[in-house]
DRENDO-429088 format. One line per 5 residues: number of its first residue (from 1); their letters; for each residue z, y, x of N, C-alpha, C. Coordinates in steps of 0.001 Angstrom, whole numbers, m for minus. Example, Ala and Ser with C-alpha at 12.3 -4.5 7.8 and 13.67 -1.06 7.14 Angstrom:
<sites>
1> as> 7800:m5690:13190:7800:m4500:12300:7800:m3300:13200  7080:m2250:12850:7140:m1060:13670:7870:30:12900
</sites>
This chain:
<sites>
1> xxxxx> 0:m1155:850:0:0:0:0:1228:904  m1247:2196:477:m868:3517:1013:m1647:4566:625  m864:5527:680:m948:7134:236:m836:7997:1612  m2360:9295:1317:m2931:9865:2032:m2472:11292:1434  m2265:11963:2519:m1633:13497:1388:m2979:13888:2014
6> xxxxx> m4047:14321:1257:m4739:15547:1684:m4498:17019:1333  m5699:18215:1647:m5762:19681:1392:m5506:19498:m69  m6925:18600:m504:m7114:19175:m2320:m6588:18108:m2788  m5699:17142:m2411:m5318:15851:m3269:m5006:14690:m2560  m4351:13493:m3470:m3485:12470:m2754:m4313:11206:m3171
11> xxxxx> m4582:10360:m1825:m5670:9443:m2106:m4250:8004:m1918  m4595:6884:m3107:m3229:6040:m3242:m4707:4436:m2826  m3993:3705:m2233:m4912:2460:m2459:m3960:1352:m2427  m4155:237:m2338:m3565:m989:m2473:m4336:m2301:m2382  m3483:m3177:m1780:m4324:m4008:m1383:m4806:m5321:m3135
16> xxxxx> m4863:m6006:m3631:m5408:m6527:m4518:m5003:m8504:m4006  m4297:m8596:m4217:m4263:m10132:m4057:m4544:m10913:m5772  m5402:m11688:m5134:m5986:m12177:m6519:m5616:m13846:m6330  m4680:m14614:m6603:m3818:m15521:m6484:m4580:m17153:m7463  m5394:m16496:m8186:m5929:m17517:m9454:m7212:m16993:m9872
21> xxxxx> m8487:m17757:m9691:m9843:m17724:m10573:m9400:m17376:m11924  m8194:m17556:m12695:m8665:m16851:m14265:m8239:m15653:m14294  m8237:m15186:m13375:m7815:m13454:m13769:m9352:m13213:m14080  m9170:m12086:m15085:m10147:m11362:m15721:m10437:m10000:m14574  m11405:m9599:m14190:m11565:m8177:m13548:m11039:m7080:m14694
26> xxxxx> m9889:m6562:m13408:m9347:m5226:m14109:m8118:m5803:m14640  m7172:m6824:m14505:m5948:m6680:m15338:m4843:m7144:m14890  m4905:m7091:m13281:m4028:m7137:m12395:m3818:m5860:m11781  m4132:m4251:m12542:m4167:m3314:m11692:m2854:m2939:m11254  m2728:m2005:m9929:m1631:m1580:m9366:m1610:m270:m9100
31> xxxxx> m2821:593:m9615:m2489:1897:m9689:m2311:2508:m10931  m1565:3141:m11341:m1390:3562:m13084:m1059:4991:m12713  m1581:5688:m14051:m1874:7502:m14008:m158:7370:m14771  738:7974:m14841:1645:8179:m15216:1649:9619:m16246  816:10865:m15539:1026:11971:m16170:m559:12746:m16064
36> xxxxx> m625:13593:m15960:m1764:14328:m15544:m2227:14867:m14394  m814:14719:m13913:m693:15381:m12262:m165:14639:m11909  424:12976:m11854:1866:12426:m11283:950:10861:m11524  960:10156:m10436:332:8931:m10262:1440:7653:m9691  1113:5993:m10074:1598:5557:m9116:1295:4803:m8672
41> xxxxx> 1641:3945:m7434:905:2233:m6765:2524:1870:m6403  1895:559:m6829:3055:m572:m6639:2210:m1647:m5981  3693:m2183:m5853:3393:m3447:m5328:4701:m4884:m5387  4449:m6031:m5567:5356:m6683:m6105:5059:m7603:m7614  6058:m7721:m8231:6185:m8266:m9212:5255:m7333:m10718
46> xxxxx> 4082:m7987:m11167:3361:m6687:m11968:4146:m6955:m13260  4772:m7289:m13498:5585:m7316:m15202:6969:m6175:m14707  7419:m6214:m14130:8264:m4998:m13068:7666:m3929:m13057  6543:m4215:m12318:5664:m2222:m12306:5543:m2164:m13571  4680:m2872:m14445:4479:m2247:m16251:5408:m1877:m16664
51> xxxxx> 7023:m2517:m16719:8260:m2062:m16875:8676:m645:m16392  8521:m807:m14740:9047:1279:m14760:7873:2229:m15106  6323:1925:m14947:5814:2326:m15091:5666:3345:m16815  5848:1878:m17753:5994:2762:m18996:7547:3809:m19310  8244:3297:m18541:9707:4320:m18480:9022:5963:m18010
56> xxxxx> 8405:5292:m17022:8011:6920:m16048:7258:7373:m17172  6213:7233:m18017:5653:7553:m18656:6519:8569:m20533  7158:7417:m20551:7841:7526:m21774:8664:8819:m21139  9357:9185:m20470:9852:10459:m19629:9096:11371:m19318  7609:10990:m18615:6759:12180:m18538:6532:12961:m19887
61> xxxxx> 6274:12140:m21109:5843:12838:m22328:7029:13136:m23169  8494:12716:m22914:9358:13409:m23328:9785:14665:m22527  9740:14930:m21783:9688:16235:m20605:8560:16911:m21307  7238:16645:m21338:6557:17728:m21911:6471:18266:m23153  6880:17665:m23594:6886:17622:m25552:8039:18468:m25650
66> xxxxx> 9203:18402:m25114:10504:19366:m25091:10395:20680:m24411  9650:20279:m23103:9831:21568:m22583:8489:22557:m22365  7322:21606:m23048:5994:22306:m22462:5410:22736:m21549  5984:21465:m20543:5864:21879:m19123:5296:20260:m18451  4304:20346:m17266:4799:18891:m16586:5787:18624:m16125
71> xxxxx> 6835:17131:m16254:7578:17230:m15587:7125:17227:m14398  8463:17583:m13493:8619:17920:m12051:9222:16617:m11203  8566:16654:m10088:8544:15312:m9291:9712:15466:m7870  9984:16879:m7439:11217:17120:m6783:12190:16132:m7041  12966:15940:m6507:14544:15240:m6427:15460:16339:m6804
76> xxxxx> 15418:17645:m6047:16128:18295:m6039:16415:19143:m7370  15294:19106:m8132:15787:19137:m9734:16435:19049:m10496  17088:18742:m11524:18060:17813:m12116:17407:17043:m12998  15861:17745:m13630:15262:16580:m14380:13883:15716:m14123  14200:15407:m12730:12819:15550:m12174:12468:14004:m12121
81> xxxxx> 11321:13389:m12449:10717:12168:m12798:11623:11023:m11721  11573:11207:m10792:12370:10512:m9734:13814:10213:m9785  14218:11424:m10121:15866:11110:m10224:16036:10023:m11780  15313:10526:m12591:15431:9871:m14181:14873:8139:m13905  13958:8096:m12574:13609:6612:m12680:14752:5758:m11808
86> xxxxx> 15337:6607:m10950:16146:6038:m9712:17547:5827:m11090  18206:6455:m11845:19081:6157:m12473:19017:5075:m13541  17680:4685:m14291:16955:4020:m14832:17243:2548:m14146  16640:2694:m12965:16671:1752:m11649:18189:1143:m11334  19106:1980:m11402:20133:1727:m10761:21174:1338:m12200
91> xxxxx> 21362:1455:m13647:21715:879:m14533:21190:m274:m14906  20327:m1093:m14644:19939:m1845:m15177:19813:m2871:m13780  20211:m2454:m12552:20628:m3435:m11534:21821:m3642:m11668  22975:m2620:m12019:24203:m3159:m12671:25001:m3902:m13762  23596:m4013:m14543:23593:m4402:m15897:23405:m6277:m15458
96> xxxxx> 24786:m7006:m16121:24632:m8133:m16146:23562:m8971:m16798  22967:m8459:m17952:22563:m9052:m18692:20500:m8853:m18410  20570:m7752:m17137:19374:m7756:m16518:19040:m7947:m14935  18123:m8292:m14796:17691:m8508:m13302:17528:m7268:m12445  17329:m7058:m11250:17181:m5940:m10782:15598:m6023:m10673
101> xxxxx> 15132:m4791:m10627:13258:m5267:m10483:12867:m5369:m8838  11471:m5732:m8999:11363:m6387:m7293:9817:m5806:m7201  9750:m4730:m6662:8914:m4141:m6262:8941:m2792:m5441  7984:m2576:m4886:7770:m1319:m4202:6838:m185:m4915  7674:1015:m5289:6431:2186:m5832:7007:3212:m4978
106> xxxxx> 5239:3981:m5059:5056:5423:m4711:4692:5870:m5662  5078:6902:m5889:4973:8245:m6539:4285:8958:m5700  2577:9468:m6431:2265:10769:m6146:2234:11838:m7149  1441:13390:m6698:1420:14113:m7616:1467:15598:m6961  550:16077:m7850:m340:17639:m7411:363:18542:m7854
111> xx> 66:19683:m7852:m29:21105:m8605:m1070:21292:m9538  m732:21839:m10740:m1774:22032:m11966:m1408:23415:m12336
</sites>
C-alpha cells in the first residue's frame, strides 16, 4: 500500500491479491471515496475495511448535513474524521462481545 502526496493531489495504490478464480472483476476493491475530498486504501481483512469504511462515511455525511461543511481530517480538531474513527476503533476493541479489526488504512484528502 502507498500514498504519494503531490502539488495538485494524493495518488493512493495498492497491491490486489486475488487468492481464488471466482472473484468477479471489481469486488475485491481496496480503495473507497469516503467523502468528496477524503479517500481511503486498506489493506487486510476486506469485511473490516467495508466495516470502518462505511463508519467513516456515515460520519462524513453526518458532519456535513449538521454543519455544511466537509468534515475535517486534522487530529487536532475535536471533530475531525480521524479522531471519530480512532475512538470508533478503540470501543469496539474493548468491547467483549466484538473482535478488534485487522487491517491497515490510510486516509487521504485535499482542499476544496
Amino acid at each position: 500500500m502507498v500514498a504519494l502526496k503531490g502539488k495538485d493531489g494524493v495518488v493512493l495504490a495498492v497491491e490486489k491479491i486475488v487468492t481464488s478464480k471466482l472473484y468477479e472483476p471489481g469486488t475485491n476493491k481496496r480503495i473507497f471515496p469516503i467523502d468528496r475530498h477524503v479517500s481511503a486504501a486498506v489493506a487486510g481483512l476486506l469485511a473490516d475495511s467495508r466495516s470502518i469504511v462505511e463508519k467513516a462515511r456515515d460520519e462524513a455525511s453526518d458532519y456535513r448535513s449538521q454543519y455544511g461543511m466537509p468534515i475535517p481530517i486534522n487530529v487536532s480538531e475535536s471533530l475531525s474524521l480521524l479522531l471519530l474513527l480512532h475512538h470508533h476503533h478503540h470501543l469496539t476493541g474493548v468491547s467483549a462481545s466484538q473482535q478488534q479489526f485487522h487491517l491497515t488504512f490510510i486516509v487521504s484528502s485535499f482542499s476544496i
